[in-house]
C-alpha positions as CSV (number, residue, x, y, z in Angstrom):
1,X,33.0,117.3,135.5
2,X,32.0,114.4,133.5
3,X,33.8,115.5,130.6
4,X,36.8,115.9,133.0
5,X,36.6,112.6,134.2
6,X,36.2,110.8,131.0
7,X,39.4,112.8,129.6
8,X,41.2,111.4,132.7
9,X,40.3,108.0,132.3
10,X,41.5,108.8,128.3
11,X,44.6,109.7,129.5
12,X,45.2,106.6,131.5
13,X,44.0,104.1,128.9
14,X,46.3,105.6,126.3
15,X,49.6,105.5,128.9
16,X,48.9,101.9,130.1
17,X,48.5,101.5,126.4
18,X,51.9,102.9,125.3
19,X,53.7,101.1,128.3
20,X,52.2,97.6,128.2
21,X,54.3,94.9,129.0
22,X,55.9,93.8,125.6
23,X,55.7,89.8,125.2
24,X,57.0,87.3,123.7
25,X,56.1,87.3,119.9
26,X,54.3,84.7,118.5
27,X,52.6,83.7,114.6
28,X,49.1,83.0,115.5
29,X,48.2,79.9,112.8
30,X,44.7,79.3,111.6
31,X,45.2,77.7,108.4
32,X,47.2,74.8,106.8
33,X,48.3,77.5,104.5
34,X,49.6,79.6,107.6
35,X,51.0,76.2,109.1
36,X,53.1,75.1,106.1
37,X,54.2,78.7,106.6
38,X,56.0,78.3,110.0
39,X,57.1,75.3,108.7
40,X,59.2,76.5,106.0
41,X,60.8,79.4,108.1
42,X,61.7,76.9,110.5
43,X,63.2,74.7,107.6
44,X,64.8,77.4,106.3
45,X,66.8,79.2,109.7
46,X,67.4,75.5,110.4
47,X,65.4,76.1,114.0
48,X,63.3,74.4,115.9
49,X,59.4,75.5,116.0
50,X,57.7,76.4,119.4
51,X,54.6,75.8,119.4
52,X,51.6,77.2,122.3
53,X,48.6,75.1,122.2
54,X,45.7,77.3,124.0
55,X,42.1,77.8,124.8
56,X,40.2,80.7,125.4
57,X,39.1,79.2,128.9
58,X,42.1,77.9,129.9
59,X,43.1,79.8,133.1
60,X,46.8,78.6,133.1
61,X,47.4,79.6,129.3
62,X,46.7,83.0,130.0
63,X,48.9,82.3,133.3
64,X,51.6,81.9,130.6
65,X,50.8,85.3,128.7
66,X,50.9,87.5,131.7
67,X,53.7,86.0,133.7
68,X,56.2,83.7,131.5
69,X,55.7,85.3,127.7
70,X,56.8,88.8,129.1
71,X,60.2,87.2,131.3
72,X,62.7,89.1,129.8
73,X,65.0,86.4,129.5
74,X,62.5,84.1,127.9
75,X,61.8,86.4,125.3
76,X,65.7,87.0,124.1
77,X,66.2,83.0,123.8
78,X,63.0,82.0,122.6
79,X,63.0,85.0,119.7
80,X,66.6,84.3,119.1
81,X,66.4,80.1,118.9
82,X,63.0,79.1,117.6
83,X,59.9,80.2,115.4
84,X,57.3,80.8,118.0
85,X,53.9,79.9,116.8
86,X,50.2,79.5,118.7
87,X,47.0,77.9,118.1
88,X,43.6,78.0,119.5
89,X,42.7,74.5,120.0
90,X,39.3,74.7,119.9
91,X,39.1,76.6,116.7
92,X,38.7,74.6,113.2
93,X,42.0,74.2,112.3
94,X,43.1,74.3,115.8
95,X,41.2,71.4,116.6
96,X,43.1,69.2,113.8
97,X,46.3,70.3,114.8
98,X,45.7,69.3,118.4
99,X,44.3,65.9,117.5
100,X,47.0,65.0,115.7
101,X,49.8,65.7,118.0
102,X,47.7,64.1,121.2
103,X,46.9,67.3,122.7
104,X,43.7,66.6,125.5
105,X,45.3,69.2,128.3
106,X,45.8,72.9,128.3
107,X,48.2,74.7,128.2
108,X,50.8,72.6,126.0
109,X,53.7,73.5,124.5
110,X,55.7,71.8,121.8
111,X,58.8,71.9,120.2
112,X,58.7,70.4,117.0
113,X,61.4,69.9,113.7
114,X,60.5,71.9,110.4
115,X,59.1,68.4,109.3
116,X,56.6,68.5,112.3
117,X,57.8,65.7,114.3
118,X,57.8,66.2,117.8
119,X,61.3,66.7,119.5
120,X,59.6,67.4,122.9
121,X,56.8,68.4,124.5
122,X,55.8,70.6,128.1
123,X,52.2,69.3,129.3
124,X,50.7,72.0,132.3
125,X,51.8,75.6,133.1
126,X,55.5,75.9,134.1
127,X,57.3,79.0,135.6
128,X,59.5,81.3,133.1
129,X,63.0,79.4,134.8
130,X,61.6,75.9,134.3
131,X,60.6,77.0,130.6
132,X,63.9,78.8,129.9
133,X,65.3,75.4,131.4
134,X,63.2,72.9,128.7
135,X,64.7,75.6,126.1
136,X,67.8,75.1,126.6
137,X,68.1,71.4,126.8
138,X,66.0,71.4,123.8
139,X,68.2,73.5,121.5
140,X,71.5,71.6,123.1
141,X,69.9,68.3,122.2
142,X,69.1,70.0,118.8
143,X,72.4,70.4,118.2
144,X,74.5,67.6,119.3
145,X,71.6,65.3,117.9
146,X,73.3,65.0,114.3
147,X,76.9,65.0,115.6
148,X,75.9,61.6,117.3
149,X,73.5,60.3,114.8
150,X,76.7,60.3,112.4
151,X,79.2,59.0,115.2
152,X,76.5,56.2,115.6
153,X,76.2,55.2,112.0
154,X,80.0,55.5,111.8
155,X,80.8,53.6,114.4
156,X,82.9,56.0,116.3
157,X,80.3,57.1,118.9
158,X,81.7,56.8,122.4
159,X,80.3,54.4,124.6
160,X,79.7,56.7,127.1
161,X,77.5,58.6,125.0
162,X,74.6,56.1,124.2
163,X,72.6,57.0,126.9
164,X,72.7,60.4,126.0
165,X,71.9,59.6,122.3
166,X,68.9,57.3,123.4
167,X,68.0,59.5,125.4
168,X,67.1,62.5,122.8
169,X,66.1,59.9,120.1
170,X,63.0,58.2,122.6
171,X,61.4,61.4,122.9
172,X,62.1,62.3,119.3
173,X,62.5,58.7,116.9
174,X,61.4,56.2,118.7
175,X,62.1,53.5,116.2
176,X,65.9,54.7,116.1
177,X,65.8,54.7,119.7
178,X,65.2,51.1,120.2
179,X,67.8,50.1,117.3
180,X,70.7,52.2,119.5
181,X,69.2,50.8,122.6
182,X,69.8,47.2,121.3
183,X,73.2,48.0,120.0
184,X,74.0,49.4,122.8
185,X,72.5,46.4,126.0
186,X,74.0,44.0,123.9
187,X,77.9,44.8,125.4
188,X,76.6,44.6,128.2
189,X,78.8,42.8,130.9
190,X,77.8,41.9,134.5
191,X,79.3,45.2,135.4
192,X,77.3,47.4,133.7
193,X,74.5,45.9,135.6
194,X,75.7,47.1,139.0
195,X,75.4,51.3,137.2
196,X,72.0,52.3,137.9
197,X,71.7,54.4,135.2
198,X,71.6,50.9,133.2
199,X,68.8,49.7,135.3
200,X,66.7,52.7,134.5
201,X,68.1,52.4,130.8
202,X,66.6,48.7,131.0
203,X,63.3,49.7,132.2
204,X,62.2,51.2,129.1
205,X,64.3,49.4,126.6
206,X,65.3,45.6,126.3
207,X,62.7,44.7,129.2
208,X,60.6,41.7,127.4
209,X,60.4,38.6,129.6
210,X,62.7,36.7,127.7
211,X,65.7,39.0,127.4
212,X,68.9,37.9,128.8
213,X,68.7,41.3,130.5
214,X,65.3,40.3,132.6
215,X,66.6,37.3,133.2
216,X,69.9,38.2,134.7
217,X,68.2,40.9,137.0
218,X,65.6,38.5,138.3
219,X,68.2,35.8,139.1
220,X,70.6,37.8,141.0
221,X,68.5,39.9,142.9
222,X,70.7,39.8,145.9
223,X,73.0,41.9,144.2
224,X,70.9,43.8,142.5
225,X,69.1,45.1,146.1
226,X,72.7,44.9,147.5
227,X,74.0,47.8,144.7
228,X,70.8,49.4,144.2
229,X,68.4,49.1,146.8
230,X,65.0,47.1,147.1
231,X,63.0,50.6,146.0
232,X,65.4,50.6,142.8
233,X,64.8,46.9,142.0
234,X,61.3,47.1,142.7
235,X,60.7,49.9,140.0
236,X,62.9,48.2,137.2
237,X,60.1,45.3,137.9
238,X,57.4,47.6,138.0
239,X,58.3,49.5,134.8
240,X,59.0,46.4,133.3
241,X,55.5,45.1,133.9
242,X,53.8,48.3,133.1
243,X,55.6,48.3,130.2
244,X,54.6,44.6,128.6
245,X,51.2,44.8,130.1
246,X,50.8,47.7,127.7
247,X,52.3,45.3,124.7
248,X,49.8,42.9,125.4
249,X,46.6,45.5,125.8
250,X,47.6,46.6,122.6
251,X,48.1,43.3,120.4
252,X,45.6,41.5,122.7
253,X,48.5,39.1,124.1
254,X,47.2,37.2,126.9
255,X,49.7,34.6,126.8
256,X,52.1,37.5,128.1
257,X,48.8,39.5,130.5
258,X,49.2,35.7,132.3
259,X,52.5,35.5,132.4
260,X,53.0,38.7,133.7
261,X,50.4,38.0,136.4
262,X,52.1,34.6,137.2
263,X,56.0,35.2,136.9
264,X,56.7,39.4,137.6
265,X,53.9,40.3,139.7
266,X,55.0,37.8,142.6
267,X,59.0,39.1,142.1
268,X,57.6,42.7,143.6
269,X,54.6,42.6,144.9
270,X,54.2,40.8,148.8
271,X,52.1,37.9,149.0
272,X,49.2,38.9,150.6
273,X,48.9,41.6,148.3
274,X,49.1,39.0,144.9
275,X,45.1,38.3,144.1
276,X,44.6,42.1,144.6
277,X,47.6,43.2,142.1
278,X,46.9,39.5,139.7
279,X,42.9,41.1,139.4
280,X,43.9,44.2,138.5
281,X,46.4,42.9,135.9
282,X,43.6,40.7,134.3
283,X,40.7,43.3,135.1
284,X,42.3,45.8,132.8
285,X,43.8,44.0,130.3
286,X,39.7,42.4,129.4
287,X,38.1,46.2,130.1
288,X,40.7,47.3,127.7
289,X,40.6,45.0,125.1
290,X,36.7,45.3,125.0
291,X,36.7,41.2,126.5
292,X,33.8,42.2,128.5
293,X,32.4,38.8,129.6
294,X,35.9,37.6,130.3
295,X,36.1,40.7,132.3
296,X,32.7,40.5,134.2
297,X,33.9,37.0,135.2
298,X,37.1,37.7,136.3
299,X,35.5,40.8,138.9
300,X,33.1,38.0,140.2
301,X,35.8,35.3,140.6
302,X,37.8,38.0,142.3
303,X,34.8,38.8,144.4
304,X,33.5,35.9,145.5
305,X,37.3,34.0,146.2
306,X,39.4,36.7,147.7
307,X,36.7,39.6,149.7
308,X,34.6,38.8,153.0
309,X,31.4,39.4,152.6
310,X,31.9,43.0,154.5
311,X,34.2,43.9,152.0
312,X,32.3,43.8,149.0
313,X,30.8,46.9,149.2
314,X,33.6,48.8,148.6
315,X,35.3,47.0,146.5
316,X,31.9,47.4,144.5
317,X,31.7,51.0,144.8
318,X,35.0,51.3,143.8
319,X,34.3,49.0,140.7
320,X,31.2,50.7,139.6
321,X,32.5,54.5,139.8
322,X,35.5,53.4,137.9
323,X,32.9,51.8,135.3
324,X,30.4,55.3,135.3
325,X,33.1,57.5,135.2
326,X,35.2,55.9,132.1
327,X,32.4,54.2,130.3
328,X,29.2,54.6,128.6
329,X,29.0,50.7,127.2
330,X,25.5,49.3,128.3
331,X,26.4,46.2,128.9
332,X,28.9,47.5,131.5
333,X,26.2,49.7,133.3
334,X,24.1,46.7,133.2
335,X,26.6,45.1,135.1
336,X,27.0,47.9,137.3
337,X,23.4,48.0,138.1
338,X,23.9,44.2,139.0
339,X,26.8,44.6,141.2
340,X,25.3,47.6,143.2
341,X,22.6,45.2,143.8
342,X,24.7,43.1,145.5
343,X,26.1,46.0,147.4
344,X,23.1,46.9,149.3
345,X,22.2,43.2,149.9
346,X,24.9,42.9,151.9
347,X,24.5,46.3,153.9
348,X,21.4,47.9,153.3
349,X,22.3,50.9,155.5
350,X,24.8,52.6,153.3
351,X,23.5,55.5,151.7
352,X,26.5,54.9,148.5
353,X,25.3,51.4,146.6
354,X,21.6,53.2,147.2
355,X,22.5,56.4,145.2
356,X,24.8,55.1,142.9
357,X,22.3,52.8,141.9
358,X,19.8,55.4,141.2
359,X,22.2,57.0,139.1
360,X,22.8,53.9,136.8
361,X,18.8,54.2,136.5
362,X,19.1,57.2,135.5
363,X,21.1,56.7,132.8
364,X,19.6,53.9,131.4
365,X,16.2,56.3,131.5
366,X,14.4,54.3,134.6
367,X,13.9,57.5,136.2
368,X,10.9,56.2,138.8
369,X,13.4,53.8,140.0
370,X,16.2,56.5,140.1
371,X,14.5,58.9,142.2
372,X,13.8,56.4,144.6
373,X,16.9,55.2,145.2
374,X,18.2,58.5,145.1
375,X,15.9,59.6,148.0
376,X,16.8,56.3,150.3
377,X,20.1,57.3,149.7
378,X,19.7,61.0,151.3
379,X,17.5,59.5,154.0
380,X,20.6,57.3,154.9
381,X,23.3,60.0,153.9
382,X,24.6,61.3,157.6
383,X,27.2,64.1,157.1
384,X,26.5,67.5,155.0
385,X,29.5,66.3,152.5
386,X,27.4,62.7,151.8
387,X,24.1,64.8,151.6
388,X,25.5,66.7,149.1
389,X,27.6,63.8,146.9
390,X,23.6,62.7,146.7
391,X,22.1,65.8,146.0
392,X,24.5,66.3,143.0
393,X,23.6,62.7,141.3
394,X,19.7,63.9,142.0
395,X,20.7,67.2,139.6
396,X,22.4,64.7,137.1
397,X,19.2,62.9,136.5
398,X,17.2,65.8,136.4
399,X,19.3,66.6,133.9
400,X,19.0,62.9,132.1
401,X,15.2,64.0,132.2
């Protein structure tokens, strides 16, 4: 009987075997040698490389083999338009390959130029239509992409057809895309401004504070709201600030950071909500640029002039999980310490500043002080869900330990 069985089960292995579900075929790379490989294939069937960035543990990627690699439809295009290629990002060579192109977040696709730029890029699983969807865009912007490259440098591209061009060029030149985006705002008449696609066009492009574009929006909002809507002309503001608070972040501009704190932020955001939105701006712009004494003094100033004394607490705990999660700099648990101190001055009777604060012990290796803290915490914790948030923090010491 055994042997019976055992031929059965041989039987079965070898059918599923002969019928599995053929997939999508992909070059597995794990070399530069194997890389520069793809690259030339690509370069020389003029195509388009797709690339699957993968981990072993990554529930979604094999989400991807079983259910969007074996689409029929997915397989003709993709084996027909592009070189197909995967890479395990947590193996050696993998792990260059994702750094280089950004990758933190599994699965993520690519579709890059035989050079190796990026032409665009698919972060998180998507079904087999949405991904025959981002092919087919992609090989139509492939395309069309030199025909209006050569219209543009001629001079005979279409105005109509900027957008378009922009459009493929931000996610693919960036550099290029800003030199057609200025060529293109600068024939701008007060007409195009009333075509929101030109709003959203201005959002991303041409947006500095001392554009003729900004300018022009800001000053006639009335008709901006009136052809638009106040939702539309709120996030052309909003993008614009997101946008420039960035530029100053990055080249440590705090001339702009203030200005965008005194002159945008009041165009969008209601008045009682200004200090709230003007901290943040300045909050992030010192965490970011590493300002941290400029940074601890602008929480305090925001503390002590715009919170009642009841509503430090939270805005506290919101401050020092923000700081634990995102940080390991001393100095800023240091301050976190000190803030949680004020925390449970104010209202000794909540169990959060208490075990937070024995967490920040914790990591800065006061572990007498932690486990007290910890265990006033879960005397004061009332619900099973806060029992447990402190039960989990007394684990992560342990762990410290």
């Amino acid at each position: 009987m055994k042997v019976q069985i055992a031929f059965i089960l041989l039987l079965i292995c070898s059918w599923l075997s002969a019928n599995e579900i053929e997939g999508l075929k992909f070059t597995e790379v794990t070399s530069q040698k194997e890389w520069d490989k793809v690259l030339k294939e690509a370069a020389e069937n003029n195509q388009l490389l797709f690339i699957d960035a993968y981990t072993d543990w990554c529930g979604y990627c094999h989400k991807l083999d079983k259910e969007v690699y074996t689409d029929a439809s997915v397989i003709g295009f993709f084996e027909e338009q592009f070189v197909n290629v995967k890479f395990d990002a947590e193996s050696k060579f993998g792990y260059q390959l994702a750094d280089f192109y950004g990758i933190d977040s599994y699965p993520t696709m690519l579709f890059l130029t035989a050079e190796g730029n990026v032409f665009d890029r698919i972060e998180g699983f998507v079904p087999a239509p949405t991904l025959l969807a981002y092919g087919n865009q992609t090989t139509e912007d492939w395309a069309v992409l030199p025909v209006m490259e050569e219209a543009y440098d001629t001079q005979t591209l279409e105005r109509e057809s900027y957008l378009e061009l922009i459009g493929i060029l931000e996610r693919t030149n960036r550099e290029k895309a800003e030199m057609v985006a200025t060529a293109y705002a600068a024939t701008f008449t007060e007409e195009d401004y009333l075509d929101l696609e030109n709003i959203w066009f201005l959002t991303r492009f041409e947006n500095g504070l001392d554009t003729e574009h900004f300018k022009y929006i800001t000053s006639h909002k009335k008709e901006m709201v009136d052809a638009h809507g106040q939702s539309e002309y709120n996030d052309y503001l909003s993008g614009v600030y997101n946008d420039n608070l960035t530029l100053a972040i990055k080249y440590g501009d705090k001339g702009l950071m203030t200005r965008l704190s005194k002159e945008v932020i009041p165009l969008f955001v209601p008045e009682d909500e200004l200090p709230a939105a003007q901290y943040v701006t300045e909050s992030v712009y010192y965490l970011q640029r590493e300002e941290l004494e400029r940074y601890k003094l602008t929480v305090n100033g925001y503390m002590n002039n715009h919170l009642a004394r009841e509503e430090k607490p939270d805005f506290i705990i919101s401050t020092t999980v923000d700081l634990i999660e995102n940080y390991t700099n001393e100095e800023l648990i240091t301050f976190s310490k000190t803030l949680l101190q004020e925390a449970i001055a104010v209202d000794e009777k909540r169990f959060e500043p208490h075990a937070l604060f024995g967490y920040v012990n914790g990591l800065q290796g006061d572990f007498k002080q932690a486990n007290a803290s910890l265990d006033e915490a879960k005397k004061l914790a009332k619900t099973d869900e806060q029992k447990a948030f402190v039960d989990n923090l007394k684990q992560a010491v342990r762990m410290m330990q």
